[in-house]
C-alpha positions in Angstrom: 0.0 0.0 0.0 1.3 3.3 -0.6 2.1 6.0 1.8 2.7 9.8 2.0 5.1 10.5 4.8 5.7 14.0 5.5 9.2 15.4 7.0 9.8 18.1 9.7 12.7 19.8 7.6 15.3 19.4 4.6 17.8 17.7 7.1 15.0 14.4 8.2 13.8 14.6 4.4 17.5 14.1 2.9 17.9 11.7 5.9 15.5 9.1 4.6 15.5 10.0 1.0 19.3 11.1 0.0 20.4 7.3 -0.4 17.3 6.7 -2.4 18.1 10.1 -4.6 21.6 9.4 -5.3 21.3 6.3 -7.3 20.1 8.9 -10.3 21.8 11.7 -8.9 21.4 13.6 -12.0 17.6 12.8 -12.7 17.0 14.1 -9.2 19.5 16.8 -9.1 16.8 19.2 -8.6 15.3 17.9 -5.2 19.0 17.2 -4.0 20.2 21.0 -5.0 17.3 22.1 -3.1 17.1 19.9 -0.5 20.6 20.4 0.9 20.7 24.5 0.3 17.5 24.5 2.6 19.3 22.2 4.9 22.1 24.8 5.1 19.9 27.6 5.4 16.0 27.5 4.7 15.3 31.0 6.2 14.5 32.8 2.7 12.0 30.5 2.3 8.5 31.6 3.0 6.3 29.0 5.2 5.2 26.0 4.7 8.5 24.1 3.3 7.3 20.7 1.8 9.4 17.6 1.9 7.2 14.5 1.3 8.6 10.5 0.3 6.5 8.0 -1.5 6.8 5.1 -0.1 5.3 1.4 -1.1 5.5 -1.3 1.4 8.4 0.1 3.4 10.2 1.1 0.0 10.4 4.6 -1.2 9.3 4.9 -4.7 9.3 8.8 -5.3 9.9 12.4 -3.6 7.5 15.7 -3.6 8.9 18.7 -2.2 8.0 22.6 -2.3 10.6 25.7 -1.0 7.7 28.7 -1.4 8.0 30.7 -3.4 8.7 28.2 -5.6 6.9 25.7 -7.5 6.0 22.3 -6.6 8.7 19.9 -7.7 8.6 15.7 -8.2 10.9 12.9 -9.1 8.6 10.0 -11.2 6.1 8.7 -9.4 3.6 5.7 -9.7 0.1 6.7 -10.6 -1.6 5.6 -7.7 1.1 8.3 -5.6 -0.9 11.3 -7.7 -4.3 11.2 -5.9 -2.8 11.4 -2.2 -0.1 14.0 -3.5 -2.8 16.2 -4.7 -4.9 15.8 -1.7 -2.1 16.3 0.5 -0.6 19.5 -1.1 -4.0 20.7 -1.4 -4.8 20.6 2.1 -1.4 22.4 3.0 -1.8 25.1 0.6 -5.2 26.7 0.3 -3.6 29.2 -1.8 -2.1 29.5 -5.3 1.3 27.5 -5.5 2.5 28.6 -8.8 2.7 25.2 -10.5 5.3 22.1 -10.9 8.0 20.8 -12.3 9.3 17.5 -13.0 9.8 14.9 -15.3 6.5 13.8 -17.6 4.1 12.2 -17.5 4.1 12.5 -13.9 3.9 16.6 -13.8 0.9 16.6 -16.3 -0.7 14.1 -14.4 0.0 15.9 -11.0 -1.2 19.6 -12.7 -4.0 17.7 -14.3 -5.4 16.6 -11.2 -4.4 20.1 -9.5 -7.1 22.1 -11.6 -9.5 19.2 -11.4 -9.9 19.4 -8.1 -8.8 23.8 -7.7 -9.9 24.8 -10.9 -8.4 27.1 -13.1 -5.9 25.9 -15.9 -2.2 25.0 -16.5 0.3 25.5 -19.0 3.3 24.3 -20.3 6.2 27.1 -19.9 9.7 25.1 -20.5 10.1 21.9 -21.8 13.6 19.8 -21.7 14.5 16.3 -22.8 18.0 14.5 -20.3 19.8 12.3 -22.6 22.4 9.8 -21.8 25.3 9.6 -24.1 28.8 7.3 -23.6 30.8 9.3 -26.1 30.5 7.6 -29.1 30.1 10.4 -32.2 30.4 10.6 -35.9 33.8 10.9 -37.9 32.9 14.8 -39.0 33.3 15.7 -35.0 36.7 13.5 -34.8 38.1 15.1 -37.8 37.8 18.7 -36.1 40.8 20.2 -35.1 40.8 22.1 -31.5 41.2 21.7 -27.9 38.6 22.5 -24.8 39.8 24.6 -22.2 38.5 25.4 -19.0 36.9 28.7 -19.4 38.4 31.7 -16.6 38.0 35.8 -15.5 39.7 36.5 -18.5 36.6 34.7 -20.5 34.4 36.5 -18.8 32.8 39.3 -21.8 32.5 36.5 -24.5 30.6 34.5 -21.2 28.3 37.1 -20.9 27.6 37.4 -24.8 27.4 34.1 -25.8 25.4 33.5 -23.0 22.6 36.0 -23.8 22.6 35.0 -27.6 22.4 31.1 -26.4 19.1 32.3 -24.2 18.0 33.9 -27.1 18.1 31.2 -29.3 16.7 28.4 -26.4 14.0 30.5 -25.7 15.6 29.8 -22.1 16.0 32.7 -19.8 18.0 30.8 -17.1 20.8 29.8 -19.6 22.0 33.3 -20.0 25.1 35.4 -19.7 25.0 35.7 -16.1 24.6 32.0 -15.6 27.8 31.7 -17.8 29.3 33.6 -15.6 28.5 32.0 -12.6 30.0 28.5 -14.1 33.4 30.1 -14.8 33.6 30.8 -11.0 32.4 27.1 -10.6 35.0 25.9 -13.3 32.3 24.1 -15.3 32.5 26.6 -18.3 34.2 25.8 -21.0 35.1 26.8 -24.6 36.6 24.9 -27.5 39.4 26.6 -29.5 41.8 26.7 -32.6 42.5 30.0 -33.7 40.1 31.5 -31.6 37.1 30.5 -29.5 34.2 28.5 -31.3 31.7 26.5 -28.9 31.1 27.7 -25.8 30.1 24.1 -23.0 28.2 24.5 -19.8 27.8 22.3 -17.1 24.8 22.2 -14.7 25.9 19.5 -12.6 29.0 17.9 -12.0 29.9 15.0 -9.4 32.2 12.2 -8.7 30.4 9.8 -11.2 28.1 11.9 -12.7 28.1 15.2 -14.8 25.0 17.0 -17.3 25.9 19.6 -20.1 23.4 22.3 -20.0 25.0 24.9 -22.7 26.2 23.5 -26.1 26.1 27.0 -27.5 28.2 27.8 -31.5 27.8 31.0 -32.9 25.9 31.0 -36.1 29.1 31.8 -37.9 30.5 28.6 -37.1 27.8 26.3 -36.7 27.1 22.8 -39.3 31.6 22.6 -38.9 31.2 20.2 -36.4 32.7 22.3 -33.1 29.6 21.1 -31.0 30.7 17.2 -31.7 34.0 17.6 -31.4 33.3 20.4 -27.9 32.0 16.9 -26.9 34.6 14.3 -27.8 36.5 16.9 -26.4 34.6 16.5 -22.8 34.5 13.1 -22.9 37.8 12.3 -23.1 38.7 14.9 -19.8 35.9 13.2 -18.4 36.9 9.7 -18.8 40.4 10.7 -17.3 38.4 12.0 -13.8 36.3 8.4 -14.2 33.1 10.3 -14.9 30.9 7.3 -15.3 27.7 8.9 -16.0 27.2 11.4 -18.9 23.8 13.4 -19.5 23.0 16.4 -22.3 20.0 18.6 -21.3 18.2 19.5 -24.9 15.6 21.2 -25.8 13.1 19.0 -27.7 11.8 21.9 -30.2 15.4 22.3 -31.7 16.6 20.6 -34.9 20.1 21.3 -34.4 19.9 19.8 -30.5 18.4 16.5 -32.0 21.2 16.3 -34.6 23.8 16.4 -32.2 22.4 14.5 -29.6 22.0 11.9 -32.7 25.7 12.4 -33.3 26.6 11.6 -30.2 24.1 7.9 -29.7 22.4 9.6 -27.0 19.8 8.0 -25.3 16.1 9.2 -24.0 15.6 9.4 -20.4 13.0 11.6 -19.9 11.0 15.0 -20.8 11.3 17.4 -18.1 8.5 20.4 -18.0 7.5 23.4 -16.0 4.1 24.0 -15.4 2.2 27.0 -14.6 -1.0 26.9 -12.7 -3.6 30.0 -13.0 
C-alpha cells in the first residue's frame, strides 16, 4: 500500500530519502540541489516548506517537495502516488502555489489533477528532454581540429555574450550570460578553441560519477563545422580521465540542431522534463 510521509525539515527529508536520490543523482539533481541549500539555510523561504517521500510497502518509490516561493517539484512517481499528493498538497496550501515541475508524464498528471480538483488551468512554460550519451560520435566531430579549455575571469565578456545569444536562441532565460558567468567561478564553463574560440560548453551538474551539459552554444558563424561534436569528444575524453561514469546532455526538444547532435553523439532518451504554470 502506498504512503505519504511527511518530514519536519530538509535535514530528516534528505535523511531518509538522500540514499534513495543518489542512485540517479542527475535525474533528481533538482530535489537534491534544493534539498541540501534548505538544509544549510531554509530562512529565505516563505512557510510552509514541503518535503514529502512516496513510499510502497516500506520502499520509497518517489519524492514531492516545495521551498515557497517556488513551485511544486517531483521525481517520477507511480500513478496511484498522484491522488494522495494532490490531496495532500491541497490541504497544506489553500492558496495559489504557482505550479510544478518535473519529469513527464508525472507533472501533467499531477497539474492535471491540480485544476480538477482547484480549478483554473495549467500550462506548459519550458520543456527539456535529459539524454544519456557514452561518447560515441560521428567521424565529422573527430576530424575537427581544436582543444577544450576550462573557461576563466579572463573569458568573462565572451561569457556574458554568448550567454545571452544562447538564451535567445533556447528560448531559455535561465541559460543566460549571467549564468555563464557563474560557471566560470564554478570551473564548469568551458570553450573549445583553434585559432580562436568557437563552442562555448556549460555544465549544470557535475559529481564524482556523474556530470550533465546544460550549454552546447556555437555562434551562427560557425555552426554545421562540427565544433559542438567535437566540444564533446572533447569533454569526454577529460571526463573519462576523472572516471566520470555517468554522462547526460539537457536538450531542448523543439530544436533541430539539438536533435542532430544528440544523434551524433548515440544519446539515449531518459525523460521530458517540464514546467508547469497553474492559474
Amino acid at each position: 500500500m502506498l504512503d505519504l510521509h511527511r518530514h519536519s525539515d530538509a535535514r530528516a527529508f534528505l535523511t531518509r530519502a538522500e540514499p534513495w536520490l543518489l542512485t540517479r543523482e542527475i535525474e533528481h539533481a533538482g530535489v537534491l540541489q534544493s534539498a541540501r541549500q534548505a538544509r544549510a539555510d531554509d530562512s529565505r523561504y516563505e512557510r510552509p516548506i514541503y518535503w514529502a517521500t512516496l513510499e510502497d510497502a516500506g520502499q520509497l518509490v518517489g519524492c514531492a517537495y516545495r521551498t515557497p516561493p517556488f513551485k511544486v517539484g517531483v521525481t517520477v512517481l507511480p500513478d496511484t502516488a498522484i491522488g494522495p499528493l494532490v490531496a495532500d498538497l491541497a490541504a497544506t496550501y489553500p492558496g495559489p502555489i504557482g505550479g510544478f515541475s518535473g519529469p513527464d508524464p508525472t507533472v501533467t498528471a499531477i497539474a492535471s489533477a491540480w485544476v480538477e480538483r482547484r480549478g483554473g488551468s495549467w500550462s506548459v512554460n519550458t520543456r527539456g528532454r535529459l539524454m544519456s550519451f557514452s561518447g560515441a560520435a560521428d567521424a565529422d566531430g573527430a576530424s575537427k581540429k581544436g582543444v577544450l579549455r576550462l573557461a576563466d575571469a579572463r573569458d568573462t565578456a565572451l561569457a556574458q555574450s554568448w550567454g545571452a545569444a544562447a538564451s535567445i536562441d533556447s528560448g531559455i532565460a535561465a541559460l543566460d550570460g549571467n549564468l555563464c558567468v557563474e560557471l566560470i567561478r564554478a570551473k564548469l564553463l568551458y570553450f573549445f578553441a583553434d585559432d580562436r574560440a568557437r563552442c562555448m560548453i556549460g555544465l549544470l551538474r557535475e559529481t564524482r560519477d556523474s556530470m550533465a551539459v546544460g550549454i552546447v552554444y556555437t555562434p551562427a558563424t560557425f555552426r554545421g563545422q562540427g565544433y559542438g561534436t567535437a566540444a564533446l569528444r572533447a569533454l569526454n575524453r577529460l571526463l573519462d580521465e576523472r572516471g566520470v561514469k555517468n554522462r547526460y546532455l539537457w536538450i531542448d526538444p523543439k530544436s533541430d540542431g539539438a536533435q542532430a547532435l544528440a544523434a551524433k553523439l548515440g544519446c539515449r532518451f531518459v525523460f521530458d522534463s517540464l514546467d508547469i504554470d497553474t492559474a
